[in-house]
LUMVEX-329970 format. One record per residue (C-alpha): residue number from 0; residue in one letter; y, x, z. Coordinates in steps of 0.5 Angstrom, whole numbers, padded with zeros to 4 digits. Last residue first. Layout:
<rs>
  resi  resn      y      x      z
   NUM     A      Y      X      Z
...
</rs>
This chain:
<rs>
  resi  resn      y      x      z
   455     X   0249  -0227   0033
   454     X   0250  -0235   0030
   453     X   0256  -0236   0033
   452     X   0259  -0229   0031
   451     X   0257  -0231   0023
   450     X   0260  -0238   0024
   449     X   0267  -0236   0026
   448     X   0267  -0229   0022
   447     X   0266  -0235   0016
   446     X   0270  -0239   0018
   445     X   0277  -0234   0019
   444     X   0275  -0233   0012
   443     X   0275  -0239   0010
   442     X   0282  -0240   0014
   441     X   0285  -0234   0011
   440     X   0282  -0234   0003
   439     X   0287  -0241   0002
   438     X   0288  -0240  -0004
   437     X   0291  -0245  -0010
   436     X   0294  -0247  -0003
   435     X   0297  -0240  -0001
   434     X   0294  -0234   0002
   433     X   0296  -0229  -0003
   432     X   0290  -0225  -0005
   431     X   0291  -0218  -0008
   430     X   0286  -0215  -0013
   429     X   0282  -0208  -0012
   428     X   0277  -0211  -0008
   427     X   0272  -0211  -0002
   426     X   0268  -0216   0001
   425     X   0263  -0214   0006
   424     X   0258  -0218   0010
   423     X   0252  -0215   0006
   422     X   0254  -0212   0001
   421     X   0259  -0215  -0004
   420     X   0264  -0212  -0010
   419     X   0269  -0217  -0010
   418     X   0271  -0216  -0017
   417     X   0268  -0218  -0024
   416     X   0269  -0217  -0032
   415     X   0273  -0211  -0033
   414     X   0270  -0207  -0029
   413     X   0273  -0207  -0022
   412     X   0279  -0212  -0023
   411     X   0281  -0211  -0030
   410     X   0287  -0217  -0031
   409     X   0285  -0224  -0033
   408     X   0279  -0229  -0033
   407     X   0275  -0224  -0027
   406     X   0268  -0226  -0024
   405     X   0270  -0226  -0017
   404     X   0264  -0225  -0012
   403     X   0260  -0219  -0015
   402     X   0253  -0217  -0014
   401     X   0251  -0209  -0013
   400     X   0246  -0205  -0017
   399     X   0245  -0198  -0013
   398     X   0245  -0192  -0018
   397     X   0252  -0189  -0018
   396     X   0257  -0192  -0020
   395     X   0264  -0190  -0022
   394     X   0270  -0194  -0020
   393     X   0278  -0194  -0023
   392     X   0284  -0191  -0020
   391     X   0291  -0192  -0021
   390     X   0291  -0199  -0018
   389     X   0296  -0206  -0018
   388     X   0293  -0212  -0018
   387     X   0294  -0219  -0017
   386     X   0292  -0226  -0015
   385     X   0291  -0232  -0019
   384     X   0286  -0237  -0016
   383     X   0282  -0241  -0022
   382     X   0279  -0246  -0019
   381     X   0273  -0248  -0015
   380     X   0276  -0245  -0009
   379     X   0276  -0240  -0004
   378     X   0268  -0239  -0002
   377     X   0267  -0235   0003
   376     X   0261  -0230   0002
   375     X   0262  -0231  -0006
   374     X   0255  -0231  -0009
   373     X   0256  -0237  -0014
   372     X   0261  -0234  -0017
   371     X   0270  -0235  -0015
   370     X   0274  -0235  -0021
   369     X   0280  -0230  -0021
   368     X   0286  -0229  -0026
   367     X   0290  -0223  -0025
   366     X   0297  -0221  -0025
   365     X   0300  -0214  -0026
   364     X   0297  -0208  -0026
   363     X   0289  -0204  -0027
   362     X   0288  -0197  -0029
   361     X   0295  -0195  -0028
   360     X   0297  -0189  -0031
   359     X   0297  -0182  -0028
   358     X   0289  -0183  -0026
   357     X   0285  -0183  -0020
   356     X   0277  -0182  -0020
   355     X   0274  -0186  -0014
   354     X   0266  -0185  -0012
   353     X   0261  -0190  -0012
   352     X   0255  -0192  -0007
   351     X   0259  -0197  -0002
   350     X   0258  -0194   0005
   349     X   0261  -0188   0004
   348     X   0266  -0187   0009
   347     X   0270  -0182   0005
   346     X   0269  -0176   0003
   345     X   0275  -0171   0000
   344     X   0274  -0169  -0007
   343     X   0280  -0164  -0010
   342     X   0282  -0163  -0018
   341     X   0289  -0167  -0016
   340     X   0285  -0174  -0013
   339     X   0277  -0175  -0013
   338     X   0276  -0180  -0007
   337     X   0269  -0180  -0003
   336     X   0263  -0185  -0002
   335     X   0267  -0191  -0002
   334     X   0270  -0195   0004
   333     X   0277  -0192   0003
   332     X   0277  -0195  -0005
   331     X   0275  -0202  -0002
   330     X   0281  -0201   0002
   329     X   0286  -0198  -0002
   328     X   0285  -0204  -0007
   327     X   0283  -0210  -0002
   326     X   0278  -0210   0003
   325     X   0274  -0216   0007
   324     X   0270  -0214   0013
   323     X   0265  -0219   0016
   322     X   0259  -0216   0021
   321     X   0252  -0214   0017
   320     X   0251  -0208   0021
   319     X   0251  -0204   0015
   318     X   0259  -0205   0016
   317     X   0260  -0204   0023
   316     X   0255  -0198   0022
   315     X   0259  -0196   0016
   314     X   0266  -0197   0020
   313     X   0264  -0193   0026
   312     X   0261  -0187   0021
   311     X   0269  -0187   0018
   310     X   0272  -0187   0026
   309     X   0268  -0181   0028
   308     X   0269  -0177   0020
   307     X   0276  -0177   0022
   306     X   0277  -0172   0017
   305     X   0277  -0174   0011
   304     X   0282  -0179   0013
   303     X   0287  -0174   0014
   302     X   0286  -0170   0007
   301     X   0285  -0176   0004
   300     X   0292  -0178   0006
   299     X   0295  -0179  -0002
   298     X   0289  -0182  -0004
   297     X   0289  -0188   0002
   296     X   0295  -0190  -0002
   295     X   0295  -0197   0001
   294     X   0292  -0204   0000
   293     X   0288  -0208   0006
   292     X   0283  -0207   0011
   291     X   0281  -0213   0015
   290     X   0276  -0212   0019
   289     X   0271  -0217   0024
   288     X   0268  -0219   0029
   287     X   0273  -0214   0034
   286     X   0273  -0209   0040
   285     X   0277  -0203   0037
   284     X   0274  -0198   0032
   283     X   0272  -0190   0034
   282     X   0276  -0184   0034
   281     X   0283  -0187   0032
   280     X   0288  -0182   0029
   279     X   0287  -0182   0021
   278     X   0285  -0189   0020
   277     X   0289  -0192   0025
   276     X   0287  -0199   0028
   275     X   0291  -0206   0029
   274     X   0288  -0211   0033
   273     X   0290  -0219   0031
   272     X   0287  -0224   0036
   271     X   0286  -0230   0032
   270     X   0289  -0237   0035
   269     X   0289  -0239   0028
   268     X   0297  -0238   0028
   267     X   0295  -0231   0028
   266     X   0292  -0231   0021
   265     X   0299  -0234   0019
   264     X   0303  -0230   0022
   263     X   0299  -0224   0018
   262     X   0299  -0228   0012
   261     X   0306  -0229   0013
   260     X   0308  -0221   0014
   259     X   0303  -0219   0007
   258     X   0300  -0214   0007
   257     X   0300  -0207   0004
   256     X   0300  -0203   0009
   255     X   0294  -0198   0009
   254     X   0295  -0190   0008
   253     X   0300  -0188   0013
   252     X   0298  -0193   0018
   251     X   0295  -0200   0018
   250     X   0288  -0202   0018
   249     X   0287  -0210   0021
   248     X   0281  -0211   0027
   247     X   0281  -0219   0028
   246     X   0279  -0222   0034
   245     X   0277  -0229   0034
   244     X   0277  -0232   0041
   243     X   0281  -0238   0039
   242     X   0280  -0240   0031
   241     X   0282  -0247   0032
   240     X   0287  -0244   0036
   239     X   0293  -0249   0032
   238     X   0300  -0248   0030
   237     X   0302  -0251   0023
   236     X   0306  -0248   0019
   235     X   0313  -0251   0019
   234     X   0315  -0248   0026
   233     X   0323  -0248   0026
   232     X   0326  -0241   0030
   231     X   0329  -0242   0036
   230     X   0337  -0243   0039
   229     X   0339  -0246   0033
   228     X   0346  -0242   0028
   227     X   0351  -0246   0026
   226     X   0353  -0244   0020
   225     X   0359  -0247   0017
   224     X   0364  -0242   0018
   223     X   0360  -0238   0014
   222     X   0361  -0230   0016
   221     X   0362  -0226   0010
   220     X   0357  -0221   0008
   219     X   0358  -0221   0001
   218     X   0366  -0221  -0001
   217     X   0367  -0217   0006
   216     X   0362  -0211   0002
   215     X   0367  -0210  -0003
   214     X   0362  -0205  -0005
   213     X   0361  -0198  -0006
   212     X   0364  -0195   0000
   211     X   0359  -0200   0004
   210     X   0354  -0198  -0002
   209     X   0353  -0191  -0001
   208     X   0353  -0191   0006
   207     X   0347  -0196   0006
   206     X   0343  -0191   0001
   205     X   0344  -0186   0006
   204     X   0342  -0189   0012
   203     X   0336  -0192   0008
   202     X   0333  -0184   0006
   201     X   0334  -0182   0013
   200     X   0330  -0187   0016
   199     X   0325  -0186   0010
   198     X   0325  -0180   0012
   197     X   0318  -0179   0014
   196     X   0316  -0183   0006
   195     X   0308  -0186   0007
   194     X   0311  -0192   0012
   193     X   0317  -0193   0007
   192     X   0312  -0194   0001
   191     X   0313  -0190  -0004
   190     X   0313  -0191  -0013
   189     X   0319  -0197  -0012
   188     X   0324  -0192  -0008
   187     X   0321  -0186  -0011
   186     X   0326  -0185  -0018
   185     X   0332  -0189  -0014
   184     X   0332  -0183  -0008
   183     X   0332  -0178  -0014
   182     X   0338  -0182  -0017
   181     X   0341  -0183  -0011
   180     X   0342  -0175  -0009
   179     X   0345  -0174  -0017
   178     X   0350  -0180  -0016
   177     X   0353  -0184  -0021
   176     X   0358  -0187  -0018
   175     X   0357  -0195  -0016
   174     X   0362  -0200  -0017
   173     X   0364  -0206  -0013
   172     X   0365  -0214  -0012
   171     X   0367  -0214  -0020
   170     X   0368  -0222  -0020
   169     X   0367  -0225  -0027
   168     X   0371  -0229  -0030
   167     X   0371  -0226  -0037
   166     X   0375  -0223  -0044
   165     X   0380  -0219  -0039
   164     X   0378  -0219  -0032
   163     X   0371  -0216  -0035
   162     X   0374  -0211  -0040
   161     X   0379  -0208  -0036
   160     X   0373  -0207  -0030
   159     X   0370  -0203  -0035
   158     X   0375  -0199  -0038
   157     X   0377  -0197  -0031
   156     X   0370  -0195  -0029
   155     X   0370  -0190  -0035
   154     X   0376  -0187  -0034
   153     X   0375  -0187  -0025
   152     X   0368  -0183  -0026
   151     X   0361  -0184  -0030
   150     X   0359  -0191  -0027
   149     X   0352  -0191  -0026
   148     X   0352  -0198  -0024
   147     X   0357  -0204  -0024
   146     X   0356  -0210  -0018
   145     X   0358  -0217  -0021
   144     X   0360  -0223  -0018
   143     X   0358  -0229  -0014
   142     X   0354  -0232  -0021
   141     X   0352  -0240  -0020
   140     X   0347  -0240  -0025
   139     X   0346  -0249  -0028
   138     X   0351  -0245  -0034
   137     X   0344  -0242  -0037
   136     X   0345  -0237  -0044
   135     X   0352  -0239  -0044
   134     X   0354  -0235  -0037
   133     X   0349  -0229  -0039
   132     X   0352  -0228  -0046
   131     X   0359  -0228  -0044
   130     X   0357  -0223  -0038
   129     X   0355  -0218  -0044
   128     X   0360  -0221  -0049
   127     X   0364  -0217  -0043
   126     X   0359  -0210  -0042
   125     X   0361  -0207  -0049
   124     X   0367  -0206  -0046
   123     X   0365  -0199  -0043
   122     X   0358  -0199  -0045
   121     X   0354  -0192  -0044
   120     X   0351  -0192  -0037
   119     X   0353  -0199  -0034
   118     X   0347  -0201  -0032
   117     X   0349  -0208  -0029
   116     X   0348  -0211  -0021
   115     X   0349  -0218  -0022
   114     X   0349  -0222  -0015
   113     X   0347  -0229  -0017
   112     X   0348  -0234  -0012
   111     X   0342  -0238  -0009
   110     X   0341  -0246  -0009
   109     X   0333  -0245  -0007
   108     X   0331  -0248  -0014
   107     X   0336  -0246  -0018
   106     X   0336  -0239  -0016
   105     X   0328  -0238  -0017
   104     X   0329  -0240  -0024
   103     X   0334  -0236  -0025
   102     X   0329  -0230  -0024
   101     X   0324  -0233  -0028
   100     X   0319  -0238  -0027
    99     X   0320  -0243  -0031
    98     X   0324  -0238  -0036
    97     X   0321  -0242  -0041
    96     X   0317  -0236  -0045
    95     X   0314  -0236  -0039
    94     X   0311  -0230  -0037
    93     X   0319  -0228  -0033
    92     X   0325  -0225  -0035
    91     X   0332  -0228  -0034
    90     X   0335  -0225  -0028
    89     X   0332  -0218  -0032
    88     X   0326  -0215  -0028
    87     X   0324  -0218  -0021
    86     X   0329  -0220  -0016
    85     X   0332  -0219  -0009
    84     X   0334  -0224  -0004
    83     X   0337  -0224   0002
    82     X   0339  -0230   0006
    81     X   0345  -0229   0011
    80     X   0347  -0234   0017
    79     X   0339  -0234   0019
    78     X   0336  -0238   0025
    77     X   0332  -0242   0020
    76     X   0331  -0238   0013
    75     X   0325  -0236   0014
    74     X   0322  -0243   0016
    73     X   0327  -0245   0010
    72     X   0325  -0240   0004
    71     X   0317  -0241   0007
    70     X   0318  -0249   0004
    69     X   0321  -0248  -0001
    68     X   0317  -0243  -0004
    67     X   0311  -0247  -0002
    66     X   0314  -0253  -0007
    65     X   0315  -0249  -0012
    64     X   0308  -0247  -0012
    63     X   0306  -0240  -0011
    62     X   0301  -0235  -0014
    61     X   0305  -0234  -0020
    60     X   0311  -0238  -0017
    59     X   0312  -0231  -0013
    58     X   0317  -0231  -0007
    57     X   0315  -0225  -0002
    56     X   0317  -0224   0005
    55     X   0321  -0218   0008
    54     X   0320  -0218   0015
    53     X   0326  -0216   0020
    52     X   0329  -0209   0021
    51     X   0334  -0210   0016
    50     X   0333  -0203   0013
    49     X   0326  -0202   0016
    48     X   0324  -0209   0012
    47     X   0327  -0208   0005
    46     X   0323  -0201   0004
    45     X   0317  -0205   0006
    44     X   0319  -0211   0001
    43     X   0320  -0206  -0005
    42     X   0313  -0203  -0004
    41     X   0309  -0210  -0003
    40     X   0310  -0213  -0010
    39     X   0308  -0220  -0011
    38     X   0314  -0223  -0014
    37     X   0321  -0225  -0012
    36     X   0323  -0221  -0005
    35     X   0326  -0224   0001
    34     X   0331  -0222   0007
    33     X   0333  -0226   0012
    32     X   0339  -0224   0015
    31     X   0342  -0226   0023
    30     X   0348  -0220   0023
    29     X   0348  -0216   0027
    28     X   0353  -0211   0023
    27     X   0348  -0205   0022
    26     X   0343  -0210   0020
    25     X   0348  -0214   0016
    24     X   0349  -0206   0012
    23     X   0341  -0205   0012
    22     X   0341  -0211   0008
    21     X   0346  -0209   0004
    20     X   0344  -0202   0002
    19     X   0337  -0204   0001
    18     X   0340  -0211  -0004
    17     X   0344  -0205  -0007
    16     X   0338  -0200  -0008
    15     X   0332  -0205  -0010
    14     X   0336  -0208  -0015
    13     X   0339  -0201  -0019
    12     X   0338  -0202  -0025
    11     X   0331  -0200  -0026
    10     X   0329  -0208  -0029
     9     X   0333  -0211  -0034
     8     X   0339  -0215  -0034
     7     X   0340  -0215  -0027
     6     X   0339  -0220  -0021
     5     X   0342  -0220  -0012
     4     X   0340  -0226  -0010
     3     X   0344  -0229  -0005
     2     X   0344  -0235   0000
     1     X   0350  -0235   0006
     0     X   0349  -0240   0010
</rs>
C-alpha cells in the first residue's frame, strides 16, 4: 500500500488543498483511499471526506495513545491500496519540545512518507539548505518528493527546481501557480465546513483540477503491485449489542457536524440505533432516549434555527423531562436562551438560563485538560482526559446558579475554571471529547441512557 503524508514547514502552505486535490483524484480513479488527518480538527476532515467519498479519521497523540493510532490506522487502512494523510502545522511541530508528537513522529510510527508542499513565495534557491535542513534534521524521515506552492511563473519555478536537482536529492513531483481563484478557496477552507459551504462540490471539482495539471499525480497514485486487496474490511473494535434497544437521536445538518466518524461507529458497535434529526427542518423530535447534539456553527444558521420554534419546545421539554442529552460547543450554545451574532439576536431553545455573545477572536482553542467533579452524571475517568476546544463565543448567565461536571485544568472551557454545564439529565460543553482509552465517554454514557430508561 501506498501510505503518504502530505507535510510542510509551517502551517497555511497549502497541506489541506493538495491532500483535497489528491483525494479527490483517487475518488475520481476508484481508487480504494483511506483518508486521515493528524490532530483533532473536524473542518479539514470534512472537507477530506466529500472529496474522496470516504470518512476521514483523525490521528491525534493528545488524546491517542500510540498504540490506539496503530490500531484505527490498520482497520482503516485494511481494503485500501492508498492512505492519505494530512498533517498539522510544520512536519516538525508538535507541543513537545521532543517532537514526540509531531508530524514526523506520526510518519514514523505508521511508515508513511513524506510529501513536502512548500511555500515558495519569495525564495528561489534559498528553498535548497532548506530541504538540506530537513533532511539533517531527522534522517528516520522517508521523503517521497516535493510539491512547490505559489510559484509566481515559469522563471520563478526554473529557479527553484534548479536549485533542488542541484544541491539535493529531493523529487519535485509538481508545482503549484499562484491562483487568484485558489487563494480565496484556501482562505475559507479551514474556517467553513463542507456542510455550511453550497459549493463545496464545485470548490472540491476545482481544487482537483488544479492538482492534476499541477502534479506528477502517476508518482503518487501508482497502483502497489504488492496489495492485495480483502474481501471484507477487518473488524478490530469489538462488535457487541450490549446496548441493543438504545436509540440515540444525534444533531446533524447546516448547523451541527462536528463528530468524529469512529465515535459514531463505535456507538453503533453498542448495538445503538442512531436517529439523525435536522435542527432547521424537523418539526418535532425522532423517537429516542437520549440526544447528542455536537459542535457546528449553529450562529451562521440562527436566522433558521430561530424559527423552528416547534422542534426547539421538543427539546426543552425532552430536557426538563429529565431524559439524557449531552451537548459539545454549538450544541450547548443552541440549547441556550438566544445567540447575539452581527448586532442581531436570534432565540434559541432556552432551556439553559444564558445567552451567547460571539466575538472576532477565539474565546477558547487548542487543547484542554479536564478532570471529572463529584457531580459528573457518567463519570468518565479518575484522571485527567485531554480533549479540546475551539469557540468564538463565550457564555453570560443570568440568575440561575448551575453546577459543573469538569473542573478545567488546561484550556477556558465555559469560564475559565469549569465545564459541563449540568441540568437535570443534561450535559452540555464547549470541549470536545474523543472517545479513547483515556475517555471512554460512549460507553458510560451509553450506561447511563441504559439506567435511566430502566429505571422510567
Amino acid at each position: 500500500m501506498n501510505s503518504y503524508l502530505v507535510s510542510s514547514t509551517k502551517k497555511s502552505s497549502g497541506k489541506t488543498t493538495l491532500t483535497i486535490g489528491l483525494t479527490g483524484l483517487a475518488a475520481n480513479l476508484n481508487q480504494n483511499v483511506a483518508v486521515f488527518k493528524k490532530g483533532p480538527d473536524y473542518i479539514d476532515p470534512l472537507w477530506l471526506t466529500q472529496a474522496s467519498k470516504t470518512f476521514c479519521y483523525n490521528l491525534d497523540f493528545f488524546t491517542m495513545s500510540e498504540a490506539e493510532i496503530l490500531k484505527l490506522f490498520k482497520e482503516k487502512t485494511f481494503n485500501a491500496n492508498l492512505a492519505l494523510t494530512e498533517g498539522n502545522k510544520g512536519l516538525f511541530d508538535g507541543l513537545s519540545v521532543s517532537g514526540k508528537d509531531s508530524n514526523a513522529q506520526l510518519a514514523k510510527l505508521l511508515n508513511l512518507s513524506v510529501i513536502l508542499i512548500i511555500d515558495c513565495i519569495g525564495t528561489t534557491r534559498g528553498i535548497a539548505p532548506l530541504l538540506q535542513g530537513y533532511k539533517i534534521f531527522d534522517k528516520k524521515i522517508k521523503y517521497h518528493g516535493v510539491v512547490l506552492n505559489n510559484i509566481a511563473g515559469d522563471r520563478h519555478e526554473n529557479k527553484a527546481i534548479n536549485a533542488i536537482k542541484e544541491y539535493t536529492d529531493f523529487d519535485v513531483i509538481g508545482s503549484i501557480h499562484k491562483n487568484k481563484e485558489l487563494t480565496i478557496i484556501e482562505r475559507h477552507l479551514g474556517l467553513e465546513p463542507a456542510f455550511q459551504n453550497n459549493k463545496s462540490k464545485k470548490i472540491i471539482t476545482k481544487i482537483t483540477k488544479i492538482i492534476k495539471n499541477s502534479v506528477d499525480i502517476k508518482k503518487i497514485l501508482r497502483p502497489d503491485p504488492k496489495k492485495k486487496l480483502k474481501n471484507s474490511i477487518s473488524k478490530i473494535y469489538i462488535n457487541t449489542k450490549k446496548f441493543s434497544g438504545i436509540t440515540l437521536g444525534v444533531a446533524l445538518d447546516n448547523a451541527f457536524g462536528f463528530y468524529y466518524p469512529d465515535d459514531i461507529e463505535k456507538i453503533r458497535n453498542y448495538g445503538v440505533s442512531v436517529k439523525f434529526f435536522n435542527t432547521l427542518l424537523d418539526k418535532k423530535l425522532p423517537n429516542v432516549d437520549a440526544l447528542f447534539i455536537g459542535g457546528g456553527f449553529p450562529e451562521t444558521v440562527a436566522s433558521k434555527i430561530s424559527k423552528n420554534k416547534s422542534l426547539m419546545n421538543d427539546i426543552h421539554a425532552f430536557i426538563d423531562d429529565g431524559r439524557p442529552v449531552y451537548a459539545e460547543c454549538g450544541g450547548l450554545m443552541y440549547l441556550c436562551k438566544n445567540i447575539n451574532y452581527q448586532k442581531s439576536n436570534y432565540p434559541m431553545v432556552g432551556i439553559i438560563d444564558a445567552k451567547i455573545n460571539m466575538f472576532a477572536k477565539p474565546i477558547g482553542r487548542g487543547y484542554v485538560v479536564l478532570n471529572c467533579t463529584n457531580n459528573h452524571l457518567w463519570p468518565i475517568s479518575k484522571k485527567n482526559i485531554n480533549a479540546h476546544e475551539f469557540h468564538y463565543s463565550d457564555i453570560k448567565f443570568a440568575k440561575k446558579k448551575y453546577k459543573f461536571a469538569y473542573n478545567v485544568k488546561r484550556g477556558h472551557g465555559i469560564n475559565g475554571k469549569s465545564d459541563g454545564l449540568l441540568y437535570k439529565n443534561l450535559i452540555a460543553t464547549y470541549s470536545h471529547m474523543r472517545d479513547t482509552r483515556q475517555s471512554l465517554w460512549i460507553k458510560n454514557f451509553l450506561t447511563f441512557i441504559f439506567n435511566q430508561r430502566n429505571n422510567e
